[in-house]
N, C-alpha and C positions, 0 to 999 in steps of 0.2 A: 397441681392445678386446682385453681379455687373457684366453686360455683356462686357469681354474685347472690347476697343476698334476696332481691328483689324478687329476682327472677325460682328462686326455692321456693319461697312463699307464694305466689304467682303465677304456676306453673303454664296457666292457661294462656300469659302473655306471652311466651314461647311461641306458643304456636301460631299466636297472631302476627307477631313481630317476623316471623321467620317466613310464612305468606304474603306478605307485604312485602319485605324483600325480592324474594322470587318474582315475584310481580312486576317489579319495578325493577328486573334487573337488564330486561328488553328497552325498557324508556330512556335508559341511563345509555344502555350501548349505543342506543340513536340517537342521544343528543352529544357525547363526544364523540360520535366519531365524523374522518372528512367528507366532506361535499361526496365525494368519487367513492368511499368507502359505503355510503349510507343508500346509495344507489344501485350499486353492486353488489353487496355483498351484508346487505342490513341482516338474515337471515345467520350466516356466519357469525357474526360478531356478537349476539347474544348471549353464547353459552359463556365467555369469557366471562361476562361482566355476571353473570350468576352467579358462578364462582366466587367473584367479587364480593358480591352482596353477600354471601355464604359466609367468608370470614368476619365478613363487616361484623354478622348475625352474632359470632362465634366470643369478638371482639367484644361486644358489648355483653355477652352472657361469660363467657369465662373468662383467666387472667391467666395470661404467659403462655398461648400455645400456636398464636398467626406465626408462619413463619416468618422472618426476617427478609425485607426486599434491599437489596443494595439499591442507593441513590446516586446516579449517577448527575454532578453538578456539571453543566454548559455554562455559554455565555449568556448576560440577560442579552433579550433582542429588542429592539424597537419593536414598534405593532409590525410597521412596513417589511421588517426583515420577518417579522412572525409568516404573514402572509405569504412569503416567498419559501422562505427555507424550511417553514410545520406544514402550512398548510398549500406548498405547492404552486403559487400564483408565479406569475412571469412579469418582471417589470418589464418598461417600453422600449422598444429597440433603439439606440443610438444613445440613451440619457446612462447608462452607468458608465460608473471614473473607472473603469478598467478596460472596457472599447477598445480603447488608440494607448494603452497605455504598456510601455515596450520599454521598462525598466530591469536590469537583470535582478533577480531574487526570489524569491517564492509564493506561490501564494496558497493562501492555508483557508481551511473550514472556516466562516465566521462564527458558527456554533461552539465547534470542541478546539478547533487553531490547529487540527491533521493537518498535516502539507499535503497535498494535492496536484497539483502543476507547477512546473518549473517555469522561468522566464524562458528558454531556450528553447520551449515546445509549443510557443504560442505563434500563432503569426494573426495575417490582419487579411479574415475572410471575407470585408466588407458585404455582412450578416446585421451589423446592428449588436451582437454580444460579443463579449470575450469569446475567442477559439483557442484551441489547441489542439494537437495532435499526440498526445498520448501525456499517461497519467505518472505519478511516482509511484511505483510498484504496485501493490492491490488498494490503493488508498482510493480509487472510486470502485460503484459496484454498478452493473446493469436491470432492470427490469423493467418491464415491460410497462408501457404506458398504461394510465387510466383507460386512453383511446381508443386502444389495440391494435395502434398502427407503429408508431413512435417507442424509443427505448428512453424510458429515464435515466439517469443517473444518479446516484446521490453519494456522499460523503459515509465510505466503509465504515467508519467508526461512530458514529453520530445519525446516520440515517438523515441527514437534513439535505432538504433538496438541490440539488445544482442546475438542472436543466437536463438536457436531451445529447443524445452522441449519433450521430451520421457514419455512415462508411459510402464508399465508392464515389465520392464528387469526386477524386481526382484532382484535391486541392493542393496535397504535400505529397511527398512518396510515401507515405504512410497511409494513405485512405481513408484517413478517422478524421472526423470536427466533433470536437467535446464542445456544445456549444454552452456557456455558462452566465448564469443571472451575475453580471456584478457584484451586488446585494449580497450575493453565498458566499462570497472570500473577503478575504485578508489578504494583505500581500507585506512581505517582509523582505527588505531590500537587502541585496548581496551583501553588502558594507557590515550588518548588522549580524546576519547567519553568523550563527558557531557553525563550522562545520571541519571535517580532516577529509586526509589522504589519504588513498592503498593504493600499490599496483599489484596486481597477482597476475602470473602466466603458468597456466596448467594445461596444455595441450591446447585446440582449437577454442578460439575464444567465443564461440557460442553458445557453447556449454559450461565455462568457466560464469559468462553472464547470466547465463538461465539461473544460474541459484543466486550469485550474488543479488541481484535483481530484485529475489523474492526475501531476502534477508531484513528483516527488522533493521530498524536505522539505518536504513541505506537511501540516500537523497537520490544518485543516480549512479549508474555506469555508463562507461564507453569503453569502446574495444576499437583495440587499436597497435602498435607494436613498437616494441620497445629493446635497449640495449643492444643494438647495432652500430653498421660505422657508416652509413650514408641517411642523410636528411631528409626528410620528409616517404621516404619508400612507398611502392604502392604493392596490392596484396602479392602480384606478380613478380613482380622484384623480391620478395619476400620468400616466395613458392622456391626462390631459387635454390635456399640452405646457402648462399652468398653472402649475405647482407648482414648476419648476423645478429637481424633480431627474432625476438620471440613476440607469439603472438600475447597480450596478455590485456588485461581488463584494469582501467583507472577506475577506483570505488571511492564516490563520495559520500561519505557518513556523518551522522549528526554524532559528537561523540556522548550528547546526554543518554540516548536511546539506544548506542551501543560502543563498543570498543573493537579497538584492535585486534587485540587478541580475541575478542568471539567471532570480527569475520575471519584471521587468522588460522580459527580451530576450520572454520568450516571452509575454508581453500585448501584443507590436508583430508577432511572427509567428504570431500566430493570431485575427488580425483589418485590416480595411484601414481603417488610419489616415489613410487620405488621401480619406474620405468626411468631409464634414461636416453635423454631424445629423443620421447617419443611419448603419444599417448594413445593405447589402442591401435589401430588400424592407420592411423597418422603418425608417420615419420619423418625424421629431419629436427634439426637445433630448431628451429620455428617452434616447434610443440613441447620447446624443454619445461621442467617444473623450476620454477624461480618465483622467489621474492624478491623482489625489488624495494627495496627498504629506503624511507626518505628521512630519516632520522635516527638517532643514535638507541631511541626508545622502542621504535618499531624492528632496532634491528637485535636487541636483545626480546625482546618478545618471540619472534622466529625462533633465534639459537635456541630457546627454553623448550619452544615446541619440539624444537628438533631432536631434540636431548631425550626429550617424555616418549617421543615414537622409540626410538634407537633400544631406548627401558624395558619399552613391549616390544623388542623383536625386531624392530621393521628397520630393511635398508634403506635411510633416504637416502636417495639422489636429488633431490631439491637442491638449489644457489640458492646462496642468500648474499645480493651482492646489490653495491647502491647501487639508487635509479637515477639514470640520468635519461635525456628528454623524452618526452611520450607522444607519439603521434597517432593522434585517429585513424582510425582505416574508411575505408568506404562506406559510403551514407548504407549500400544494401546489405552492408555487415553489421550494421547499427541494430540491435533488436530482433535478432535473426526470431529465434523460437518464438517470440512474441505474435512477429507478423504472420510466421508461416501454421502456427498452430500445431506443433512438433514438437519434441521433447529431445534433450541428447541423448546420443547413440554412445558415448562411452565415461559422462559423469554423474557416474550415481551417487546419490547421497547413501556414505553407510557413517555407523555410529561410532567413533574410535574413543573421543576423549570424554 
């Protein structure tokens, strides 16, 4: 550490320099911060920018000792998108291109390009904004309005504004309006998505969803059931142990942000694949453990895993067997844990590979 010259010889400007800072470092906090921050919370946000000025102080007297701040690079924005998605503002209802717009594909942060909302979760609340009824895994966050009435939302990764989320209208069987600024997204058309496949069936497909769900590059799930001999079946027909399908979860993945093999590791540790026909407390072929492989590459991936369990000890009972067609189950089977605010009763996540 090297004490600038100036400041050796000088000593007395130290302590001016470093007064004036302090000083200035409440003026600073109130001129960047927002409209709702400066209002609220002017007293709070002081000490931060002290601190600030403190290394500033530090900066200019010594060399090599501020810590390092990671930068993290967005998109540039228009002013208009500034005002909306930094500093909060709401454009006018009916004027954004995403309103009426009911193309399948995704639509993503206009800040950071998170994915955010699916085309399959939107509908048309004749609101004046994009709706939707639920988000792609934890990629929006909730907090409480400036207002104290209202919940924001914003983009988990990026903190840029979206708009407000509603429960109870009773608009979808979900109960939720994400209602969002145009201006906040991007939207990427199905055509163009990279995206893959997985089926996995590991006892009641509630609990197989609950983690996929929360899994890094995971676009969406459905649960629904698969590898039987009658078309279309419903959960009843299913219940019978007849029908010959298993309950299991269709997972669609981005394959840049993950692979096979890591949702793969994590459908062997968060469920006991060493039951067969059954999981827990649930019985019958419905709750068998299988993989259901849609290619020659998923289905040596499996074997491999299977092989690493069997290394450490474990009996599988898992199939590994192709997948042939997949049908959705009922809409109230869609997102069980999600809606009800419950956790599963027999897929725990433990740590194997």
């Amino acid at each position: 550490m090297k004490i600038k010259r100036a400041f050796l010889k000088r000593p007395w400007l130290l302590l001016i320099l470093l007064s004036l800072i302090l000083a200035g470092g409440g003026i600073a906090a109130r001129s960047v911060s927002t409209p709702e921050k400066t209002l609220n919370n002017a007293a709070s946000v002081r000490i931060p920018n002290v601190i600030e000025g403190f290394w500033g102080f530090v900066d200019i007297c010594f060399d090599g000792i501020r810590p390092s701040k990671e930068q993290k690079m967005y998109n540039k924005l228009t002013p208009e998108e500034e005002r909306i998605i930094i500093y909060k503002g709401t454009e006018r209802p009916f004027s954004g291109k995403y309103d009426k717009h009911f193309e399948k594909g995704v639509y993503t942060c206009k800040r950071c390009d998170a994915e955010l909302f699916e085309s399959s979760s939107k509908f048309n609340s004749h609101c004046g904004w994009p709706s939707f009824d639920d988000q792609i895994g934890k990629s929006v966050k909730r907090i409480r309005d400036a207002d104290g009435v209202r919940t924001e939302i914003l983009c988990a990764n990026c903190d840029g504004h979206l708009g407000h989320v509603f429960t109870g209208e009773r608009l979808t069987p979900k109960n939720t309006r994400y209602c969002v600024n145009s201006i906040s997204m991007s939207f990427v058309p199905a055509k163009k998505q990279k995206t893959n496949r997985a089926i996995f069936a590991s006892g009641c497909f509630w609990g197989t969803e609950y983690h996929f769900k929360r899994a890094a590059g995971v676009i969406s799930t459905t649960v629904g059931y698969t590898g039987g001999k009658i078309d279309n079946p419903t959960y009843k027909q299913v219940c019978t142990d007849k029908t010959g399908h298993a309950e299991a979860v269709e997972v669609i993945f981005d394959p840049a942000k993950t692979t096979y093999e890591k949702l793969a590791k994590l459908y062997f540790e968060t469920h006991d694949f060493t039951q067969l026909n059954r999981q827990g407390p649930d019985i019958g072929t419905q709750y068998r453990s299988a993989i259901f492989y849609l290619d020659e590459q998923q289905k040596q991936v499996a074997e491999k895993l299977v092989r690493e369990l069997r290394k450490k000890r474990y009996n599988v009972k898992t199939e590994i067997v192709s997948a042939t067609k997949f049908w959705p189950a009922e809409l109230y089977h869609q997102d069980y844990y999600q809606k009800t605010g419950k956790t599963p009763y027999c897929h725990i996540y433990r740590k194997i590979f």
